[in-house]
FISEGU-124304 format. One record per residue: x, y, z of N, C-alpha, C in turn. Coordinates in Angstrom, 1 decimal. Atoms other than C-alpha are relative to their C-alpha. Layout:
residues N
ROBA     n_px     n_py     n_pz    ca_px    ca_py    ca_pz     c_px     c_py     c_pz
ROBA        X        Y        Z        X        Y        Z        X        Y        Z
...
end
This chain:
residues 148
ROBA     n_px     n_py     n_pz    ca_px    ca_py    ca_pz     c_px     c_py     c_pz
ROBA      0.9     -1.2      0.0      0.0      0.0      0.0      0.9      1.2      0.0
ROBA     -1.1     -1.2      0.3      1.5      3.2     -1.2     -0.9      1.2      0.5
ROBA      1.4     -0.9     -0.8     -0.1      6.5      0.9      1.4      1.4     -0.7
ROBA     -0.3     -0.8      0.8      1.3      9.8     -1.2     -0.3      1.1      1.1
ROBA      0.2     -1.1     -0.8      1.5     13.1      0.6     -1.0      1.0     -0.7
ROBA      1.0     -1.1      0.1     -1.4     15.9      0.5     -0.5      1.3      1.1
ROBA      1.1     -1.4     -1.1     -2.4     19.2      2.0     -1.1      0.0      0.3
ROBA      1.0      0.3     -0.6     -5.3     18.3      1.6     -0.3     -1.3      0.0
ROBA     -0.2      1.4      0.4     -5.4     14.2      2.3     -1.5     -0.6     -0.1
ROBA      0.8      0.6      0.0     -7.9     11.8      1.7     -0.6     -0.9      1.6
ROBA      0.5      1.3     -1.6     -7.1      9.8      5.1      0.8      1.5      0.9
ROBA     -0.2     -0.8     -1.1     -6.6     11.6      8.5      0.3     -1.1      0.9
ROBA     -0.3      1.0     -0.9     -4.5      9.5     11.3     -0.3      0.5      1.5
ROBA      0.3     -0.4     -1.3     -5.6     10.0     14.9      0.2     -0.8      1.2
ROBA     -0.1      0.8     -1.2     -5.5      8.6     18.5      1.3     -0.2      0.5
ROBA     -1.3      0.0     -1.0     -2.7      7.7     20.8      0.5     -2.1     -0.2
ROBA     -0.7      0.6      0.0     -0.4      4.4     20.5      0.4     -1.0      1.1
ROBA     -0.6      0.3     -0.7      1.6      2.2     22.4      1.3      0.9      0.5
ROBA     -1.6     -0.3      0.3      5.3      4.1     21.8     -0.3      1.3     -0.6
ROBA      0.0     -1.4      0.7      6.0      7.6     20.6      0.2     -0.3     -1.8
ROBA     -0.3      0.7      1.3      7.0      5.5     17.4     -1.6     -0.2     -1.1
ROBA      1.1     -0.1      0.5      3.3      4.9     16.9     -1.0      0.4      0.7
ROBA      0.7     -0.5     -0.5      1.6      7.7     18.0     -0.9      0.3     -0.5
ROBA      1.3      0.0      0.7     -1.4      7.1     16.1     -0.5     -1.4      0.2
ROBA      0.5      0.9      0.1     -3.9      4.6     16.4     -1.1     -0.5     -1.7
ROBA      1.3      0.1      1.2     -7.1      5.2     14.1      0.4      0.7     -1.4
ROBA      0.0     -0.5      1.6     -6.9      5.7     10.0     -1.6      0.5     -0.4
ROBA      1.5     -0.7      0.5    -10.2      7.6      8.7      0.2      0.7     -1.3
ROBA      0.3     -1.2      1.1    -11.3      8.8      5.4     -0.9      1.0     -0.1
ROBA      0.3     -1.7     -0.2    -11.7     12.6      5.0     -1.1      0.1     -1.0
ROBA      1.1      0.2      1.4    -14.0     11.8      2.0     -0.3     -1.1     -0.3
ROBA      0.3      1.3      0.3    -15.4      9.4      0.1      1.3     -0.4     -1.1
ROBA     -1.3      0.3      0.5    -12.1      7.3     -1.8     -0.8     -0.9     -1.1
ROBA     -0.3      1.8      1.1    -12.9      5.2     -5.1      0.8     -0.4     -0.1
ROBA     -0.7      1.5      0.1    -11.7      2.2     -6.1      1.2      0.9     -1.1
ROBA     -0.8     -0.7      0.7     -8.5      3.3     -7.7      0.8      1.1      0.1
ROBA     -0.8     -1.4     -0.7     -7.7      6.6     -6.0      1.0     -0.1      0.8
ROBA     -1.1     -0.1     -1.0     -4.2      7.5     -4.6     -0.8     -0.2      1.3
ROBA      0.5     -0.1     -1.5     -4.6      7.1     -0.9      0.7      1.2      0.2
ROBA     -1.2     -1.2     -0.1     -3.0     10.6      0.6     -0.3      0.5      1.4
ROBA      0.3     -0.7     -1.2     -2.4     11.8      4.2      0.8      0.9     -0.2
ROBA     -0.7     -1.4     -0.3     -0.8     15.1      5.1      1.3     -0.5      1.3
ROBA     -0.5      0.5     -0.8      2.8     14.0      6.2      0.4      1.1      1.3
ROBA     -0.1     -1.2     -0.9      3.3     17.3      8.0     -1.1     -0.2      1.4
ROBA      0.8      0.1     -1.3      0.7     16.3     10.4      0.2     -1.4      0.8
ROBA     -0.3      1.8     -0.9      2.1     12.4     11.4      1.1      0.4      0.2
ROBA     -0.8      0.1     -0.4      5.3     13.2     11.4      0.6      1.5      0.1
ROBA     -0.5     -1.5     -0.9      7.6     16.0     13.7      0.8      0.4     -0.8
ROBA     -1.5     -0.6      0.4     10.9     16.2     11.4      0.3     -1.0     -0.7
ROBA     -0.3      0.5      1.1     11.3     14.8      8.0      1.1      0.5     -0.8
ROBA     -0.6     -0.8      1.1     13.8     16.9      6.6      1.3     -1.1     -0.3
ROBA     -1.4      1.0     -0.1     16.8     13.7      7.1     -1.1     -0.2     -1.9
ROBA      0.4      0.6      1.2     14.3     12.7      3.8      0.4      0.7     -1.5
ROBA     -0.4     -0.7      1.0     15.1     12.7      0.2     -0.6      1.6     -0.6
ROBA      0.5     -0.6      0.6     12.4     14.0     -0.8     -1.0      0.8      0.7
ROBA      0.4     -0.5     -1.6     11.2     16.4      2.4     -0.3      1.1     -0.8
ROBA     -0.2     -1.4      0.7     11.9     19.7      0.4     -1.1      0.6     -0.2
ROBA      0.6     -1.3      0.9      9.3     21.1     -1.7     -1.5     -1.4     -0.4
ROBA      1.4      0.9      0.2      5.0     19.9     -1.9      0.1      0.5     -1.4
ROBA      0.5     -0.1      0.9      3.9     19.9     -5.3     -1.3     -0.5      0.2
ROBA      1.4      0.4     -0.3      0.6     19.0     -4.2     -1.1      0.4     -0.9
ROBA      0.9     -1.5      0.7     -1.7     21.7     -5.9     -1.0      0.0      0.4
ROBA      1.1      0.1     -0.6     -3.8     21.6     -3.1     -0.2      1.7      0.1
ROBA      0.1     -1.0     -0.1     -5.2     25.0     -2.2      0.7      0.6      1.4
ROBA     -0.9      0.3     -1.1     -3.9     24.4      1.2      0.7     -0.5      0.7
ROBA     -0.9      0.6      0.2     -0.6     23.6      0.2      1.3      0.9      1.1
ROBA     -0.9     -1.4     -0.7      2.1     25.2      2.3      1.1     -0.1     -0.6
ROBA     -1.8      0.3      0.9      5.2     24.0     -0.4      1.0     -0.5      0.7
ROBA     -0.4      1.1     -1.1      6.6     21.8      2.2      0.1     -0.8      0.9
ROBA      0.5      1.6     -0.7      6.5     18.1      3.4      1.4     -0.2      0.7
ROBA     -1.1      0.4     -1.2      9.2     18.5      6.2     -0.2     -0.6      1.1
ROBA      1.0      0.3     -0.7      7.1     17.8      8.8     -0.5      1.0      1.5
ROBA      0.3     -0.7     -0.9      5.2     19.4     11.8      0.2      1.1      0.4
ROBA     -1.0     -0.9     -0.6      8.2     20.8     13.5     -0.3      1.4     -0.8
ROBA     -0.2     -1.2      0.9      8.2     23.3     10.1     -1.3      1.0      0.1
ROBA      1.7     -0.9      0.7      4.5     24.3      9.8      0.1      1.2      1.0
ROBA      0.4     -1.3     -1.0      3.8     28.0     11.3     -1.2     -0.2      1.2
ROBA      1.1      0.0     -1.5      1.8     28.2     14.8     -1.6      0.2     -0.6
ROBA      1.2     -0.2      0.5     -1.2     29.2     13.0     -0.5     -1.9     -1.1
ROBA      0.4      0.8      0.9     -0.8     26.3     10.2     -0.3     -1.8      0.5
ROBA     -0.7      1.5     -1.7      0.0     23.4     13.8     -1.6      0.4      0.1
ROBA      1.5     -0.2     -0.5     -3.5     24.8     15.0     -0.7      0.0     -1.1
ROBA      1.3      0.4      0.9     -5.8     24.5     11.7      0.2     -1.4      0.1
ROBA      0.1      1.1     -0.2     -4.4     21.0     11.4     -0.7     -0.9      1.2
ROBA      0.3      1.2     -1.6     -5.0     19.7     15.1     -1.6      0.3      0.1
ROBA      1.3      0.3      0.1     -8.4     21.2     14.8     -1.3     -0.6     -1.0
ROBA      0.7      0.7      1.2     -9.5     20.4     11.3      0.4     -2.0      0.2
ROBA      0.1      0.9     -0.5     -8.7     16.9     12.6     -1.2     -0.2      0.8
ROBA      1.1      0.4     -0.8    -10.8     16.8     15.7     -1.0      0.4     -0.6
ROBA      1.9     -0.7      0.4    -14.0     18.8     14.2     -0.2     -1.2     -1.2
ROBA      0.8      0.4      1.1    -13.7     16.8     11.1     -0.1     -1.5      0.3
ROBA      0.2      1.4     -0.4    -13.9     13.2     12.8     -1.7      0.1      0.8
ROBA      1.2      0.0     -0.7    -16.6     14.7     15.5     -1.3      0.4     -1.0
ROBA      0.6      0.0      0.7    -18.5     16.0     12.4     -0.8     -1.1     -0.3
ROBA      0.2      1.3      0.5    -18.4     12.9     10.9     -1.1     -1.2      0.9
ROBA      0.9      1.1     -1.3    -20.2     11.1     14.3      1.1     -1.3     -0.5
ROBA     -1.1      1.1      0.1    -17.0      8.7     13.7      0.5     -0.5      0.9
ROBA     -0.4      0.1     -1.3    -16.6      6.6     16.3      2.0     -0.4      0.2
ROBA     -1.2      0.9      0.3    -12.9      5.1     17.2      0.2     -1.4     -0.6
ROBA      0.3      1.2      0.1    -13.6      2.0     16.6      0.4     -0.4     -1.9
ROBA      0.3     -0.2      1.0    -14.0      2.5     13.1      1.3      0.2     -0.9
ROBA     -1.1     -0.5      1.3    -10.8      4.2     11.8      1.6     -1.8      0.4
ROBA     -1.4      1.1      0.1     -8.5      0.7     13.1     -0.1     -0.9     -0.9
ROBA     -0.3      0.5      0.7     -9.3     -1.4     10.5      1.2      0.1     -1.0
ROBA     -0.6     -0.1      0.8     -7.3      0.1      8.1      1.8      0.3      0.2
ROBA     -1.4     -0.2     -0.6     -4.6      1.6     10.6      1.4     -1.2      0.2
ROBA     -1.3      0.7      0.3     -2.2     -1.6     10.5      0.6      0.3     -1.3
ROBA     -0.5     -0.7      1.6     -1.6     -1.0      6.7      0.4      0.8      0.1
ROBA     -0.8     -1.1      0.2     -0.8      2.4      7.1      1.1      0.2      0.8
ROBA     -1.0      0.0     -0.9      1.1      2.0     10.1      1.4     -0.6     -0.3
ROBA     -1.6      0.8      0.9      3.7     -0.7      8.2      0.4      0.9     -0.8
ROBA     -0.7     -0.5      1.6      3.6      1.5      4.8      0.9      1.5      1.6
ROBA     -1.1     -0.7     -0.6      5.0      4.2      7.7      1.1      0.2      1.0
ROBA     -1.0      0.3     -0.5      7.0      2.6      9.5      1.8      0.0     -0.6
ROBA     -1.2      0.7      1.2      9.1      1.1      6.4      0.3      1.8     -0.5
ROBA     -0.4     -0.9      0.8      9.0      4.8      5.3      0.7      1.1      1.0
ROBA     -1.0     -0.3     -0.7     10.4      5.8      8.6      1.5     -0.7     -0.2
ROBA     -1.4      0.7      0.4     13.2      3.4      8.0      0.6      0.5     -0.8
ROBA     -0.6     -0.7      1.5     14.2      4.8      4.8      0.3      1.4      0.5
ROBA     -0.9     -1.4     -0.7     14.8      8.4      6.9      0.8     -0.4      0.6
ROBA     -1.0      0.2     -0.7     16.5      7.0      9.0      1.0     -1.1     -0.2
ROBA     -1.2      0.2      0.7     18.9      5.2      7.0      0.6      0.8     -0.7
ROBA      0.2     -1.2      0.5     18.9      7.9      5.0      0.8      0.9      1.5
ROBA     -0.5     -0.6     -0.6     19.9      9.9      7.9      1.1     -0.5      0.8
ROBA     -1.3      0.8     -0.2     22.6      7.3      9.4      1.2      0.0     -0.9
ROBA     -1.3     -0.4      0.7     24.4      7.4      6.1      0.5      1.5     -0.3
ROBA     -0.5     -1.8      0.4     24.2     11.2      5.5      0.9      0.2      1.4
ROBA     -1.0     -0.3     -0.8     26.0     11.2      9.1      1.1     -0.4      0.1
ROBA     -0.6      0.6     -0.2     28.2      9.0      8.7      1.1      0.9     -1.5
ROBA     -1.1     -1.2      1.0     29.6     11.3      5.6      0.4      1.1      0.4
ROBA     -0.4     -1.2     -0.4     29.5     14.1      7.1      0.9      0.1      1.4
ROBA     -0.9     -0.3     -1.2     31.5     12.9     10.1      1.2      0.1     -0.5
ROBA     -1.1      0.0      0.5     34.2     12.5      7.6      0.5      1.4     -0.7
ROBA     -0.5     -1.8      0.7     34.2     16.4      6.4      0.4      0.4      1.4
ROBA     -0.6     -0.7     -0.7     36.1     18.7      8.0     -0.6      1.2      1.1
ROBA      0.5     -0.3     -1.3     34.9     20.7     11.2     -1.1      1.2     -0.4
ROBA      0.5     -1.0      0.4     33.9     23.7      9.1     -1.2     -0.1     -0.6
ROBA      1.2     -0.3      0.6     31.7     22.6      6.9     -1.2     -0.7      0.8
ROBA      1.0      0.6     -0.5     29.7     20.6      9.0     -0.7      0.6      1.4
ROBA      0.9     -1.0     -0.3     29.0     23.5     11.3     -0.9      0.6     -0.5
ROBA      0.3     -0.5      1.3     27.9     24.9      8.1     -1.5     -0.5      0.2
ROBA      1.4      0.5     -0.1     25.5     22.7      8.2     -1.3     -0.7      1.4
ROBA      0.4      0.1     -1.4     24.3     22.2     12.0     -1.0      1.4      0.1
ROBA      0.8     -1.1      0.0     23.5     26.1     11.6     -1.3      0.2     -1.1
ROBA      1.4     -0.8      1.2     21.5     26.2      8.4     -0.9     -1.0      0.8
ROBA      1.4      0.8     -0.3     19.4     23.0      9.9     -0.6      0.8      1.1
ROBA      0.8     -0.6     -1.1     18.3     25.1     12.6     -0.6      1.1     -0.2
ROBA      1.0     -0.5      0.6     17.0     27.9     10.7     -1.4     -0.2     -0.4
end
C-alpha cells in the first residue's frame, strides 16, 4: 500500500499508540475514496521532522492548502500546527466517527510508515556517517543552516 503526501489528504490519522513511534492509532477517510484513487495523508501532520528525507523539500501537491513543504510538523507555522489539530478533531466529530471504526485500516498504514520511517533513518545514518568525515567547518555549516 502506497499512501502519497497531500495538504489536503484523503485519510486523516488520529489517537494515541503504544510508543512515541506509533503515536497514532485510528486511520479515517476525510471523503469518500474510489476504487482506484491515490490514498494521501498530510505528512506534516504524522510526522515532527522529516527533513533527514530525500524527498522532504518542496510539496507539489496543488492543493489550495498547500504550504510548499512536506518537512514535517516541526516546520509548519503556529497558525498552520492549530488549523491542522483542529481540522482533525471537528472533522472526525463532524463525521459522528466513532474510534472503533478508523482501526481497520490503521495496521496497513502503520507498516507502509514505518518502512518509510526506516528509509529516513537510513537515510539519515548514512548522510552522518559522511559528514563525520568532512572537516569541522563545513559541518557547522550545516548544523546552523538546519536550525533555521
Amino acid at each position: 500500500m502506497l499512501i502519497e503526501h497531500s495538504c489536503e489528504p484523503n485519510l486523516i490519522v488520529g489517537g494515541k499508540g503504544e510508543s512515541d513511534y506509533d503515536n497514532w492509532r485510528s486511520t479515517y477517510a476525510t471523503k469518500d475514496i474510489r476504487q482506484g484513487e491515490k490514498l494521501t495523508a498530510d505528512y506534516n501532520c504524522i510526522l515532527w521532522d522529516r527533513t533527514e528525507s530525500q524527498n522532504a523539500a518542496y510539496c507539489t501537491c496543488g492543493s489550495e492548502k498547500c504550504v510548499g513543504a512536506k518537512k514535517g510538523f516541526k516546520y509548519l507555522s503556529r497558525n498552520e500546527q492549530e488549523e491542522r489539530k483542529l481540522w482533525g478533531v471537528t472533522h472526525m466529530r463532524d463525521k459522528g466517527v466513532s474510534p472503533q471504526i478508523g482501526e481497520a485500516l490503521s495496521s496497513h498504514v502503520r507498516e507502509h510508515l514505518r518502512r518509510m520511517g526506516d528509509d529516513v533513518m537510513s537515510s539519515s545514518s548514512s548522510s552522518s556517517s559522511s559528514s563525520s568525515s568532512s572537516d569541522d567547518d563545513s559541518s557547522s555549516d550545516d548544523e546552523s543552516s538546519s536550525d533555521a
